[in-house]
C-alpha positions as CSV (number, residue, x, y, z in Angstrom):
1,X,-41.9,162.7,-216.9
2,X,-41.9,158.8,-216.9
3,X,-43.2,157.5,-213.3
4,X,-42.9,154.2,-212.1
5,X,-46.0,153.0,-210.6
6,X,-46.7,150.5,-207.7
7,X,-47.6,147.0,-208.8
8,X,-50.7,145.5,-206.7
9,X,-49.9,141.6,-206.0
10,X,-52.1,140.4,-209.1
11,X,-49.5,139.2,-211.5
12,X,-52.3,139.8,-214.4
13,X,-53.3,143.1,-213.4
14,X,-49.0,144.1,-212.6
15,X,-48.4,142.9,-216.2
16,X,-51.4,144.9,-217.5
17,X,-49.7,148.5,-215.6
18,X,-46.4,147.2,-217.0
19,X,-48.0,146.9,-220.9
20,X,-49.1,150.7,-220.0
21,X,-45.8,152.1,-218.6
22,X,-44.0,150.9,-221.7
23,X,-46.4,152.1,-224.1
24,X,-46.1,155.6,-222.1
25,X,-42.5,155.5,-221.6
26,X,-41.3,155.0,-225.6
27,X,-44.6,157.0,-226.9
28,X,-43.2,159.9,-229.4
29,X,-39.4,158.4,-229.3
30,X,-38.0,157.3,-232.1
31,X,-34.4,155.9,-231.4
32,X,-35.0,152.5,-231.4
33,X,-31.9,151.5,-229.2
34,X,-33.3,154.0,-226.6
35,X,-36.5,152.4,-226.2
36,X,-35.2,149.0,-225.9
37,X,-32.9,150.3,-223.3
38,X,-35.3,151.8,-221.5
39,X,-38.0,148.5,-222.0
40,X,-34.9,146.4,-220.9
41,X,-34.4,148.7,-217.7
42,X,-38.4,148.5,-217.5
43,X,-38.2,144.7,-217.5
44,X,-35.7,144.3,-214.8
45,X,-37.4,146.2,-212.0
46,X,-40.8,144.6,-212.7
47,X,-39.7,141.1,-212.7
48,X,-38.5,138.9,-209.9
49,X,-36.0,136.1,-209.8
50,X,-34.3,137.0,-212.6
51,X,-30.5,137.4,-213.2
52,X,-30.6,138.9,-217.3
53,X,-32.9,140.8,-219.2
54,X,-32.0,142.3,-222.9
55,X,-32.2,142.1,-226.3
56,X,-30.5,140.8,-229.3
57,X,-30.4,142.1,-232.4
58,X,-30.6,140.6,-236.3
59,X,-27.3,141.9,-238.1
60,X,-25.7,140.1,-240.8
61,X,-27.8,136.6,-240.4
62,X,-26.9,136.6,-236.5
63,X,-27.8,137.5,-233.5
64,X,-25.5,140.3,-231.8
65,X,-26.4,141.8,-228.2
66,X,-28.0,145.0,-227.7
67,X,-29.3,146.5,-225.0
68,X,-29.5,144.4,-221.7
69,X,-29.4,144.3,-217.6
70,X,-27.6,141.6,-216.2
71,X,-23.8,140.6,-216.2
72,X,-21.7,140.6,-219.5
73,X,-23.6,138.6,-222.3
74,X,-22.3,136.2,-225.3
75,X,-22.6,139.1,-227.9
76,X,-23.0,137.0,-231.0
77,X,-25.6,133.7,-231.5
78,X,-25.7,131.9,-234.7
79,X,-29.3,131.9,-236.6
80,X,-30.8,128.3,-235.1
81,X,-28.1,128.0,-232.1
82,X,-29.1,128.1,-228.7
83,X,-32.5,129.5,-227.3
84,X,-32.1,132.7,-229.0
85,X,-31.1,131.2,-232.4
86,X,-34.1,128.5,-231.8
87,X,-36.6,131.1,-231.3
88,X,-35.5,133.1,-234.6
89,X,-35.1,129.6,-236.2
90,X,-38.9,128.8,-235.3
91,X,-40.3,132.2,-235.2
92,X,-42.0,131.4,-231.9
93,X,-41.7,131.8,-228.3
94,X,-39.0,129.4,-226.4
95,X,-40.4,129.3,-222.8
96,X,-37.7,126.5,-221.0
97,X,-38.3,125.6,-217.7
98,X,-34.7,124.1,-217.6
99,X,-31.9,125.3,-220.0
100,X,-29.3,122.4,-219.1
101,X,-32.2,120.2,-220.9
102,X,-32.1,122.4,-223.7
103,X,-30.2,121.1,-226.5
104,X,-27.2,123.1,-227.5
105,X,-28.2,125.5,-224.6
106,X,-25.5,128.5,-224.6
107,X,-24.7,129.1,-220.8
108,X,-23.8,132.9,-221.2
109,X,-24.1,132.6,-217.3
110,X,-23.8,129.6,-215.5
111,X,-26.2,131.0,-213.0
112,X,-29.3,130.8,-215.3
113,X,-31.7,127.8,-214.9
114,X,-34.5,128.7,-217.4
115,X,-35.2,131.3,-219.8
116,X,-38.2,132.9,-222.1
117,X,-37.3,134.1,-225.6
118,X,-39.8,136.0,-227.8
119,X,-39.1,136.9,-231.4
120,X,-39.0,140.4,-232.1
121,X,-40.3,140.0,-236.3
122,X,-41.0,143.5,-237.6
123,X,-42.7,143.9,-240.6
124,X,-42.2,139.7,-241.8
125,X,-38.6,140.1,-241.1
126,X,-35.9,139.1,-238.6
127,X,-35.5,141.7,-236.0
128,X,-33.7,140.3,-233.2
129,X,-35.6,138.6,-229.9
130,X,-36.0,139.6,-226.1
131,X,-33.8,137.2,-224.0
132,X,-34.9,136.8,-220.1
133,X,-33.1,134.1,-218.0
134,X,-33.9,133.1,-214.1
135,X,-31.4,131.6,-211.7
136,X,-34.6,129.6,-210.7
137,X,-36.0,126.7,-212.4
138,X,-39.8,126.8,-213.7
139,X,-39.7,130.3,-213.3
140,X,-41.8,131.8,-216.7
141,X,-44.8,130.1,-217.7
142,X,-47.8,130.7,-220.1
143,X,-48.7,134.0,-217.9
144,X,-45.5,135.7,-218.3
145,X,-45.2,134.0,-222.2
146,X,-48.9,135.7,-223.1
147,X,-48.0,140.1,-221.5
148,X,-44.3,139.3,-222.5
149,X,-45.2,138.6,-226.2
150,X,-47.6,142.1,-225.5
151,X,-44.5,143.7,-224.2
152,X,-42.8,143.0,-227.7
153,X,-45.7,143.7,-229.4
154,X,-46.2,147.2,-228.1
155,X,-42.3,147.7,-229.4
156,X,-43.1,146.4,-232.3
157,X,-45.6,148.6,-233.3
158,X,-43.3,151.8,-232.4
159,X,-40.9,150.6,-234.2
160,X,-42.6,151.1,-237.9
């Protein structure tokens, strides 16, 4: 049975128990849209001052929304629109401290001031990306960028 354990204070040493709860929580489970669920759900009680967590998925050269906390979501983003689309476009991490300065920014919420989108790319090829967004300004930085890209990692590697 999955637990949920107590984070300490140390956003470092949180980030490392959260890298270990995932890796027990999807270990031996193969459904793929389970795991992100559960990861998404993971996401959203370990992170403050945040107002969506989810992911996107590839399907037919777009981006289409799959499993996610938060309100109702824009379910499709064009390859190369928005932060999502930018991120696939790039193939790198969009960390924006202020998504109104963001050209061609897609306000699913008008609520979110900055967002962090990593690239999910499994096996060289487009998978999809995890989308976080904060009603606060400034609020990811290269801390949350560097266990959040281990976060996708760790999925990535249970999902070949």
């Amino acid at each position: 049975m999955f637990e949920v354990q107590q984070y300490s204070g140390s956003r470092e040493k949180d980030y490392e128990q959260l890298l270990k709860q995932l890796g027990a929580l999807i270990d031996g489970e193969t459904d793929v849209i389970a795991n992100l669920s559960n990861a998404s759900a993971l996401l959203n009680q370990f992170l403050s001052d945040i107002n969506w967590v989810g992911f996107y998925l590839w399907k037919e050269d777009e981006l289409v929304l799959g499993p996610f906390q938060g309100l109702p979501a824009c379910i499709r983003i064009p390859y190369g629109k928005g932060v999502c689309g930018t991120a696939i476009e790039e193939s790198q991490t969009q960390l924006v401290d202020n998504v109104n300065e963001f050209p061609g920014h897609i306000a699913c919420d008008s609520a979110s001031k900055s967002e962090i989108v990593i690239p999910i790319i499994v096996n060289n090829e487009i998978y999809g990306v995890l989308d976080i967004d904060s009603p606060n300004y400034n609020r990811f930085d290269q801390v949350d960028q560097q266990y959040l890209e281990e976060f996708v990692a760790i999925l990535i590697k249970h999902m070949n």
